[in-house]
C-alpha positions in Angstrom: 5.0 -28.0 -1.2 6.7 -25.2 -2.9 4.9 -23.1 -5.6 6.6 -22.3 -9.1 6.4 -18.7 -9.2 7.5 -16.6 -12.5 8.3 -13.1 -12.7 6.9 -10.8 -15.7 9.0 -7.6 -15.8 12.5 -7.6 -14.6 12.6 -3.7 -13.2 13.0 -2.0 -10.1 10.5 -3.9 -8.3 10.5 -7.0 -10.5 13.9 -7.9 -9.5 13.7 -7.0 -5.8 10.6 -9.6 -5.8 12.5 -11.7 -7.6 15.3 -11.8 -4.9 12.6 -12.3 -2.5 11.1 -15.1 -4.3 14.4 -17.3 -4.1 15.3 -16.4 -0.9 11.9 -18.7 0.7 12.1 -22.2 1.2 8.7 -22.5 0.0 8.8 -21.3 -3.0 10.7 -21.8 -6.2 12.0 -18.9 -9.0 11.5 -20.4 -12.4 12.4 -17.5 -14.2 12.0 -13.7 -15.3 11.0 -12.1 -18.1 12.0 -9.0 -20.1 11.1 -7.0 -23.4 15.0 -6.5 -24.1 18.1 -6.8 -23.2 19.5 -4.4 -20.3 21.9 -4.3 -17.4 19.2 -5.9 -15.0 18.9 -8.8 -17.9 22.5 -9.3 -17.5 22.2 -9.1 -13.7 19.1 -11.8 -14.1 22.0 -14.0 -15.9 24.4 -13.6 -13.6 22.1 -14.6 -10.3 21.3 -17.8 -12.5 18.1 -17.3 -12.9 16.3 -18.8 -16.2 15.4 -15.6 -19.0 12.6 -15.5 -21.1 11.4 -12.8 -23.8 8.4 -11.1 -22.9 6.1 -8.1 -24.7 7.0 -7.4 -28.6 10.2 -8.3 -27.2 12.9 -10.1 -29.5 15.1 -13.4 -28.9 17.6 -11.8 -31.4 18.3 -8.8 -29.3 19.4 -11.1 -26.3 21.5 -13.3 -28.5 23.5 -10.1 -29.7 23.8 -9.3 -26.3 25.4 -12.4 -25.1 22.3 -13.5 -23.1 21.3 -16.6 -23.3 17.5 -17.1 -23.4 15.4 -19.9 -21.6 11.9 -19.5 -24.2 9.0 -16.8 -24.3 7.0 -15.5 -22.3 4.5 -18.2 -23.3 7.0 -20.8 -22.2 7.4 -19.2 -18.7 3.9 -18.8 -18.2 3.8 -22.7 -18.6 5.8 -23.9 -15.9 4.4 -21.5 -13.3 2.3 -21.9 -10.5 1.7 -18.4 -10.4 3.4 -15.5 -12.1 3.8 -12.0 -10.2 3.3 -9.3 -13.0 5.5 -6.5 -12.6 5.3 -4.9 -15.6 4.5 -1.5 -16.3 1.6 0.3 -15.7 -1.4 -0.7 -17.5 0.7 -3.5 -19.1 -0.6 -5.8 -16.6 -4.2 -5.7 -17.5 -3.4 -7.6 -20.8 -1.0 -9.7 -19.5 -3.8 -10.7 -17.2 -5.6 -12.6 -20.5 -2.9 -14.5 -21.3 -2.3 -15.6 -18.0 -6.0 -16.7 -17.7 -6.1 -18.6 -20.7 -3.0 -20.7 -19.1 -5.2 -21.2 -16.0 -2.2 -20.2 -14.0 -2.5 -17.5 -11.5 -1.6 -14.3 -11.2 -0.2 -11.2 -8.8 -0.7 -7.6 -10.1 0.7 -4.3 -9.0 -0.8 -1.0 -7.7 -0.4 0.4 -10.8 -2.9 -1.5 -12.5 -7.0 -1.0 -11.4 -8.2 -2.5 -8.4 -10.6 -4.5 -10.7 -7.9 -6.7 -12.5 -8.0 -9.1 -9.4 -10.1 -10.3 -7.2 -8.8 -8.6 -4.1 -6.7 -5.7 -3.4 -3.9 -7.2 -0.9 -1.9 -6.2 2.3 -0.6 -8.6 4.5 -1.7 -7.0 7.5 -4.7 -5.5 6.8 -6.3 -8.4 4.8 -4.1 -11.2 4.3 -7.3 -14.0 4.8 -8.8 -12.3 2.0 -6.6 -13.7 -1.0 -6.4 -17.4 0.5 -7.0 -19.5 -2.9 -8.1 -16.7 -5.0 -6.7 -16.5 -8.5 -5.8 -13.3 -8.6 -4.5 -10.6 -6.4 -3.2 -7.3 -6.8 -0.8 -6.1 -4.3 -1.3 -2.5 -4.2 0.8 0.4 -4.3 3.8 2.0 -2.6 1.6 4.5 -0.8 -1.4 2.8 0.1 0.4 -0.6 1.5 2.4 2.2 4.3 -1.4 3.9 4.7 -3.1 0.3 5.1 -0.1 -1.0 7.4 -0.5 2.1 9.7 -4.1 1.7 9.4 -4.0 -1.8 10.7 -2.4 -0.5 14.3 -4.4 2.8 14.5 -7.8 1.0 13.9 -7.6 -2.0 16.7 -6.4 0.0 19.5 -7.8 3.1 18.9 -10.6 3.5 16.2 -10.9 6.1 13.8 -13.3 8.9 13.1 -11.2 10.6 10.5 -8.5 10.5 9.2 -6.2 13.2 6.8 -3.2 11.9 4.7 -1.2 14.5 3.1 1.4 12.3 0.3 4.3 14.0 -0.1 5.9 11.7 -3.3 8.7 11.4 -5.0 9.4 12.7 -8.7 10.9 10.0 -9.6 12.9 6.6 -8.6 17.1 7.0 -8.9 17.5 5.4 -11.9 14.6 7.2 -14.0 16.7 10.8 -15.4 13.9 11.3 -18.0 11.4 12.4 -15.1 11.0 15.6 -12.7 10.1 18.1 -11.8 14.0 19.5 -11.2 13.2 22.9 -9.4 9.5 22.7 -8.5 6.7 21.6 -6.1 3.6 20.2 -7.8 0.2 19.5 -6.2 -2.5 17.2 -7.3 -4.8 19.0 -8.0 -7.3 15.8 -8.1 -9.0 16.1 -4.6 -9.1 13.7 -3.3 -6.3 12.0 -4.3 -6.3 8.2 -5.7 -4.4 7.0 -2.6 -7.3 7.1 0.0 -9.8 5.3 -2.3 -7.3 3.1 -2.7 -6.9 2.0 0.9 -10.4 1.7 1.2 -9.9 -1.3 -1.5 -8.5 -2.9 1.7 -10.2 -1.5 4.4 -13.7 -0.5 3.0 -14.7 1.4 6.1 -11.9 3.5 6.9 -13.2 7.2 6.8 -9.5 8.5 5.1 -9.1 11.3 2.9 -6.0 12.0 1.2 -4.2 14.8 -0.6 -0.7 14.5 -2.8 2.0 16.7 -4.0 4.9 15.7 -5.9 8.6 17.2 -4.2 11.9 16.7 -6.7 13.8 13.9 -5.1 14.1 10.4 -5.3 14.8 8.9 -2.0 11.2 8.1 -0.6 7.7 9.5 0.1 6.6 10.8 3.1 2.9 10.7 4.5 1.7 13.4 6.8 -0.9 12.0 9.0 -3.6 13.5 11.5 -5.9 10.8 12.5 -9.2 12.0 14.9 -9.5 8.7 16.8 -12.0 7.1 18.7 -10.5 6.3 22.1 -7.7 8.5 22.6 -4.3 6.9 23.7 -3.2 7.9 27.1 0.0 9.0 26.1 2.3 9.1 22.7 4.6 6.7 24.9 1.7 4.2 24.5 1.2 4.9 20.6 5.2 4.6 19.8 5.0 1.0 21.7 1.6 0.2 19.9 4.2 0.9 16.1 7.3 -0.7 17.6 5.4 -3.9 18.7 4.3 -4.2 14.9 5.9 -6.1 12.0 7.2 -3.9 9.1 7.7 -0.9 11.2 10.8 0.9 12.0 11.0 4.2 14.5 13.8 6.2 14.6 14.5 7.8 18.0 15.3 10.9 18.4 19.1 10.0 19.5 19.9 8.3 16.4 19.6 11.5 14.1 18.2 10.3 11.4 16.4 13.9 10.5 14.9 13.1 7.2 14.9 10.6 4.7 18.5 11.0 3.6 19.4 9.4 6.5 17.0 6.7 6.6 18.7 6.1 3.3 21.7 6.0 4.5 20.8 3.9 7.4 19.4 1.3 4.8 22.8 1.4 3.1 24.6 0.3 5.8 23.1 -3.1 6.0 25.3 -5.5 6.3 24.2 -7.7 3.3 21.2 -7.5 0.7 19.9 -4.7 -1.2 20.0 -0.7 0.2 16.2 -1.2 0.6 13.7 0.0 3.6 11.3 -2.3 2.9 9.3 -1.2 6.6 7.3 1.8 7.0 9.5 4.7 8.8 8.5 6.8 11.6 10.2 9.3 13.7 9.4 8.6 18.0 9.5 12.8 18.0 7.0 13.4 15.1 4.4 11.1 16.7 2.1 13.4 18.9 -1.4 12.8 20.5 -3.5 15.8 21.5 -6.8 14.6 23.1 -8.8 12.7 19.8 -6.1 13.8 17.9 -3.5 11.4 16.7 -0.5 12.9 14.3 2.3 11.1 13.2 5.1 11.3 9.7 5.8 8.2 7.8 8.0 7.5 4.9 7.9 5.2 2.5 10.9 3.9 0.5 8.5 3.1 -2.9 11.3 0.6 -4.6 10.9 -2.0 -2.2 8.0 -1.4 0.6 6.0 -3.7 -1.6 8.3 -6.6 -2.0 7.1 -8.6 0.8 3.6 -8.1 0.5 4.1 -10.4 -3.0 5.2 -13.2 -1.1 2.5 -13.1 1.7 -0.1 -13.1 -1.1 1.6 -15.8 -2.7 1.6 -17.9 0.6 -2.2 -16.6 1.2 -3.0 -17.9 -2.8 -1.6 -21.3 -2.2 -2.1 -21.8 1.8 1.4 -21.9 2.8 1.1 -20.1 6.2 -1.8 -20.7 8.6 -2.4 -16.8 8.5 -0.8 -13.1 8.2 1.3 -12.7 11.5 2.8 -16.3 10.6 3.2 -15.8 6.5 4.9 -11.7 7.8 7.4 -13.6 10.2 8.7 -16.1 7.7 9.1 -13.7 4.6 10.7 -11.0 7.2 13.1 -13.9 8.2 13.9 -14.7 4.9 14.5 -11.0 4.0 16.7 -10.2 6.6 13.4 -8.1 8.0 13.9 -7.7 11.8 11.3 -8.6 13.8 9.5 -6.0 16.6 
């Protein structure tokens, strides 16, 4: 079986899913939307993928642009299975009416409110939850890397508390109308919307989280202090416990990668497929244990950690993997992921 899957909103994460979507053998791309015509339209075209009109958007605008057009957004909706909404935020929550009236179903982003689905999704924290649902939001950037860390810390170690300082990004590359430029500026919303948001996921994880926003556009980074329940013996047995884990990549400390700029950098040196760091990033020598006290950094490349956690909740929607650790190993595969 492969499921028909559309994609409504052709942006930065609406084409890296996409990409994903065409690169599984279970699954079949019948086509992308946008409001207008744009470079990532072209792009669309050029990748062969079939282009439909979404929004207020209009087929005229395409045609002057040398785009050919495959129908509406109507007409996409139509030959779906399922459509993964990537539109902007709060732009999926009325999508979501048309794409009940089809009876087809549907994936939303973090942006939207954890109510416009059924179940707030992270492949490895809750991937049984969304089998056959109808709708599923995968959330956000930050709370996928806080629920993936979450799903090692918790099994092996328990947690009494745990404190997440977010440390975010201004602003992706390709957005020059946002900032700050020269500025550091906290949330002053305490606490922030990330930790409610895990507990979407997790319900019982006791995790409160604080944000501030830094001007750069590489990643975010999470600083983490987690009081656990049974203390690891060592952090020797805690880096293991992250390396043995999908979707996790430690740096050591010989590799000099001293900051997100190089993680970058690392990411660009792939030898095929988008710059992305689609794992959650930790440093070996920023991972240290002190009795009940468990501290670790993490970054989080927010343009693409997402992207893999739509095709696990498609597979968990439609039953194409007996569970999570199975779904994880064929999407990594497929994404050129490696595995631990």
């Amino acid at each position: 079986m492969k499921v028909k899957v559309a994609v409504n909103g052709y942006g930065t994460i609406g084409k890296r899913v996409a990409d994903a979507v065409a690169a599984q053998s279970d699954m079949t791309l019948v086509g992308v939307a946008k409001t207008r015509p744009s470079f990532e339209a072209r792009r669309a075209v050029e990748r062969g993928y079939p282009l439909f009109v979404s929004g207020g958007g209009s087929k005229d605008g395409f045609t002057a642009a040398g785009l050919p057009i495959a129908g509406t957004i109507d007409d996409l909706v139509g030959l779906a299975d399922v459509v993964v909404d990537c539109a902007p935020e709060k732009v999926g929550r009325e999508n979501a009416k048309k794409y009940a009236a089809a009876g087809v179903r549907a994936i939303f982003q973090g942006g939207e409110k954890a109510d416009v689905a059924e179940v707030s999704f992270n492949a490895l924290a809750n991937f049984d939850r969304a089998r056959d649902r109808k709708t599923v939001r995968v959330v956000s950037c930050n709370t996928t890397g806080l629920a993936r860390a979450a799903s090692v810390v918790v099994p092996h170690w328990g947690v009494e508390h745990w404190e997440a300082t977010i440390v975010r990004r201004a602003a992706d590359p390709g957005e020059t109308d946002r900032g700050p430029i020269n500025g550091i500026i906290p949330s002053l919303h305490i606490p922030s919307h990330h930790g409610p948001d895990v507990q979407t996921i997790l319900p019982a994880l006791p995790i409160a989280t604080t944000a501030l926003v830094v001007p750069t556009t590489l990643m975010h980074v999470h600083v983490n202090h987690v009081r656990v329940s049974r203390p690891p013996p060592d952090v020797a047995h805690v880096i293991a416990r992250f390396h043995a884990t999908p979707r996790f990549r430690l740096f050591a400390p010989w590799e000099h990668a001293d900051g997100t700029p190089q993680v970058m950098e690392f990411a660009r040196d792939r030898p095929s497929g988008r710059p992305d760091m689609m794992q959650n990033v930790l440093w070996e020598a920023g991972i240290q244990v002190d009795g009940p006290d468990l501290y670790f950094f993490q970054a989080i490349h927010q343009e693409s950690i997402v992207v893999p956690e739509n095709i696990d909740a498609i597979r968990a929607m439609f039953g194409l993997a007996p569970d999570g650790p199975a779904s994880i190993a064929m999407t990594d595969r497929a994404l050129g992921i490696p595995a631990p």
